[in-house]
N, C-alpha and C positions, 0 to 999 in steps of 0.2 A: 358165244354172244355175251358183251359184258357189257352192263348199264350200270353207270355211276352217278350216282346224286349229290350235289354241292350244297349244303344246304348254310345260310348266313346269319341263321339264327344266333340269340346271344343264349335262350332258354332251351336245355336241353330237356325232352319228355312234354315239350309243352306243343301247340296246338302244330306247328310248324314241320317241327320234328313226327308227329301224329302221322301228319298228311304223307308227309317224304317216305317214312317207313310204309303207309299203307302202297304208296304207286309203286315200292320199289319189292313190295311183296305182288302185286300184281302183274310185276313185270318176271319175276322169279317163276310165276305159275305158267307163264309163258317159253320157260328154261332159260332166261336169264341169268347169269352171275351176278349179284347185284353188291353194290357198296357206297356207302354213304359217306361222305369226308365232313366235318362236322368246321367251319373255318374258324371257331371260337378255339378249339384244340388245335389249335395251327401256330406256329409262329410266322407272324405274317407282317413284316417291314411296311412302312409307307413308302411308295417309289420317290427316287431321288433326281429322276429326271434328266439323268445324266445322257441317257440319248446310248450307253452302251448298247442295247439290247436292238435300238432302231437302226446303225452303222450296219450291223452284221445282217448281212444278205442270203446267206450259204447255211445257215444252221439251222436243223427242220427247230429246235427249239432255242431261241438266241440267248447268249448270255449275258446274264445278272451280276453285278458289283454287290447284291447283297445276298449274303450266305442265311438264308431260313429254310423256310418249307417249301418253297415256291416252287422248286425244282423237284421235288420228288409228287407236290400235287399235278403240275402237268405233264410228268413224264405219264403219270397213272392216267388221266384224263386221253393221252393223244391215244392210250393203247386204246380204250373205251370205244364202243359201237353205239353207244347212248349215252345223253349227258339229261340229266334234270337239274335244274336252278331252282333253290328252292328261298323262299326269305321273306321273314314277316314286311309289311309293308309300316314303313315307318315316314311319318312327314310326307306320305303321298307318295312314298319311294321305294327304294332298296336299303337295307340297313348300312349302316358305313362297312363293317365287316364284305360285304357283297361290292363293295362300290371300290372299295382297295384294292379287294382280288383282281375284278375287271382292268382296274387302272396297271396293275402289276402284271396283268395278262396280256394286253393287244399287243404289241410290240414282241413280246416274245416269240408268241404264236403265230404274230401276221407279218409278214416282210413288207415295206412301203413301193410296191413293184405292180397293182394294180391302174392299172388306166381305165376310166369311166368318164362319160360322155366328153368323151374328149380333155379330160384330166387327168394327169398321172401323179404316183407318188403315193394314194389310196391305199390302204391296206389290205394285203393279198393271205388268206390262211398260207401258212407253210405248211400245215398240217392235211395232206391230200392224198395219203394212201388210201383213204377212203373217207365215204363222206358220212355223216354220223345224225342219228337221230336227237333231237332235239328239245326239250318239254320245259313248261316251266308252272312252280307252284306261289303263290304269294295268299298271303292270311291277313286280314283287317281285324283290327280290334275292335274298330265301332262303326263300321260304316259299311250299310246292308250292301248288298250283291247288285242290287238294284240302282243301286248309285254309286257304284264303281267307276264311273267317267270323271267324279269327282277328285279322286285319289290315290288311283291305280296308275301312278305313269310308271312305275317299276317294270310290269308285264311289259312295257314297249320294249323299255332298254332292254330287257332280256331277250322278247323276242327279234329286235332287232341286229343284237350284238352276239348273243350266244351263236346262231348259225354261221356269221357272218369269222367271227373269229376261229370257230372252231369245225368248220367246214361241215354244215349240217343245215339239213331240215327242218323246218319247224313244224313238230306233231299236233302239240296241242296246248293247251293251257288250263289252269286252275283258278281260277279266283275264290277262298273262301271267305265269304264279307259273314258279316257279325252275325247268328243266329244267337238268338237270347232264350235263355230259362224262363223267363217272362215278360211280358212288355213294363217298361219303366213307370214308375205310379204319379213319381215326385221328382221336385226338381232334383235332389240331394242322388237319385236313382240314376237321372240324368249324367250328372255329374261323375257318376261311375260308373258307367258304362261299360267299358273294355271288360270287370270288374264281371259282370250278366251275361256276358258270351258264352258260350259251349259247343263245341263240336259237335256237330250232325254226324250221324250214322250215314245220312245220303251224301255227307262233305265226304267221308268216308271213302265210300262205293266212288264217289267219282274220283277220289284220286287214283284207290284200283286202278279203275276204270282206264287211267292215264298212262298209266304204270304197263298195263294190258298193250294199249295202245302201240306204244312206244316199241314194246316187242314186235310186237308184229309188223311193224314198219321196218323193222329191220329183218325180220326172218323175208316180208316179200320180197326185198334186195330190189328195191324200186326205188332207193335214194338216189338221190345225183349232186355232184358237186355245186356247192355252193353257188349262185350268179347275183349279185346284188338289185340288181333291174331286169328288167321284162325285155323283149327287142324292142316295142311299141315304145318304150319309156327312151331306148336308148336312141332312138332313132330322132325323136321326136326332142328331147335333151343337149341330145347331139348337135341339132339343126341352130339351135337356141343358142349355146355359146358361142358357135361360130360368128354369132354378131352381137351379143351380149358379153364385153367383157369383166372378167374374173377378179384378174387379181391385178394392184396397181406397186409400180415402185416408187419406194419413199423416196420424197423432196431430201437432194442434196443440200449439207447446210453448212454453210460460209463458205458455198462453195468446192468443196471437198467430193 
C-alpha cells in the first residue's frame, strides 16, 4: 500500500508541509509507504496547449511535447493506492504551483471518451487498474475555520477533480483556518494577521487523523471506480437535454 502526497506549497517546513507530513505519518502507522512530492522542487512547464496529449486515446499516460518532471511525477502517482492534495489556500484558492500541475495533468491522465447525460467527449481517467483513495489538505492564513465558505473554493476543485482525474474516492478533507496566539488588540495587529497564526496540536491530530483514514480505506478494498453522477442525477439530466439544447453552430460569414 503506497500513499503519496502532492503538496503545492511554495514554503517548505512551514504550516502546509506540517500538516502533509503529520497525515502521511498517520497513514504510515496504518502500513503505508508514504511519500511526499514537494511541486516547488519540480520542474514544472506551463502547458502549451497543443492538444498532443488530448489526440492520444491509447496511452494509459498520454504524451507531452514538454520534457520536465511531469512524466516521472505521474508515472509515481498512477502506481499510488492513495493520493493527498495538499496547498496553502491562496486568493481563496489553490496556489498557482497546484493549478499548473492540475492543468498539466487532465489530459494526460484522462482520455476525452466519457459520455454523460447524454454528452460525450468528457474526460474518462485512463488510469483504471484500480481505483485510488483520495484526501485533501488546504491551510488559511487568516481566515478562521468557521468561515471557510468564504475562501476555501480550493477544497472543491480538489475534491472534485483529484477523484475524477485520477480514478479515486474521496476520503476526506482538512481545512486548517487561522488559529492565533492571541486575539488581535489593534488595528496595526489586524493588519498582520497571517503574521499571529500557529498551528494547533488538534490541526495536528486531525491531519493524523486523515492520513489514518485514508489507509484504511484502502486496506477495506471498498473503493470503486470512479462514476461522476449518481443514477438519480443521470437519469434525471439525461431527461433534460434531450429537450434542452447544448451546444449551437457558429453563424456562417459571407457566406462561407
Amino acid at each position: 500500500m503506497k500513499i503519496m502526497a502532492v503538496n503545492g506549497t511554495y514554503r517548505s517546513g512551514k504550516t502546509t508541509t506540517r500538516l502533509t507530513e503529520k497525515a502521511l505519518e498517520g497513514a504510515a502507522s496504518m502500513g503505508a509507504e508514504t511519500e511526499m512530492i514537494l511541486l516547488k522542487d519540480k520542474r514544472i512547464e506551463y502547458c502549451r496547449n497543443c492538444l498532443t496529449c488530448y489526440r492520444d486515446l491509447t496511452s494509459e499516460i498520454a504524451p507531452c511535447v514538454i520534457d520536465d518532471d511531469m512524466d516521472e511525477i505521474l508515472e509515481t502517482l498512477r502506481d499510488a493506492d492513495g493520493i493527498i492534495f495538499s496547498s496553502p489556500v491562496h486568493c481563496g484558492f489553490m496556489t498557482g504551483l497546484m493549478t499548473v500541475f492540475f492543468e498539466r495533468t487532465v489530459w494526460r491522465v484522462c482520455r476525452p471518451t466519457r459520455e454523460m447525460f447524454g454528452l460525450k467527449g468528457l474526460p474518462e481517467s485512463r488510469l483504471t487498474t484500480k481505483p485510488r483513495a483520495i484526501a485533501t489538505i488546504v491551510s488559511a492564513g487568516g481566515m478562521p475555520a468557521s468561515l471557510r465558505k468564504l475562501c476555501d473554493q480550493g477544497t472543491a476543485f480538489l475534491k472534485d477533480n483529484g477523484p475524477w482525474f485520477f480514478n479515486g474516492n474521496f476520503i476526506g478533507d482538512l481545512y486548517a483556518g487561522a488559529e492565533l496566539k492571541r486575539m488581535p488588540e489593534s488595528d496595526e495587529d489586524w493588519y498582520k494577521l497571517y503574521f499571529m497564526r500557529e498551528l494547533s496540536q488538534r490541526q495536528l491530530r486531525q491531519a493524523y487523523d486523515l492520513g489514518a483514514k485514508v489507509a484504511t480505506a484502502i486496506q477495506e478494498k471498498k473503493l470503486k471506480d470512479f462514476q461522476p453522477a449518481g443514477p438519480i442525477a443521470k437519469i434525471v439530466m439525461g431527461g433534460l437535454l434531450k429537450f434542452w439544447p447544448t451546444y449551437k453552430t457558429v453563424d456562417k460569414i459571407n457566406g462561407k
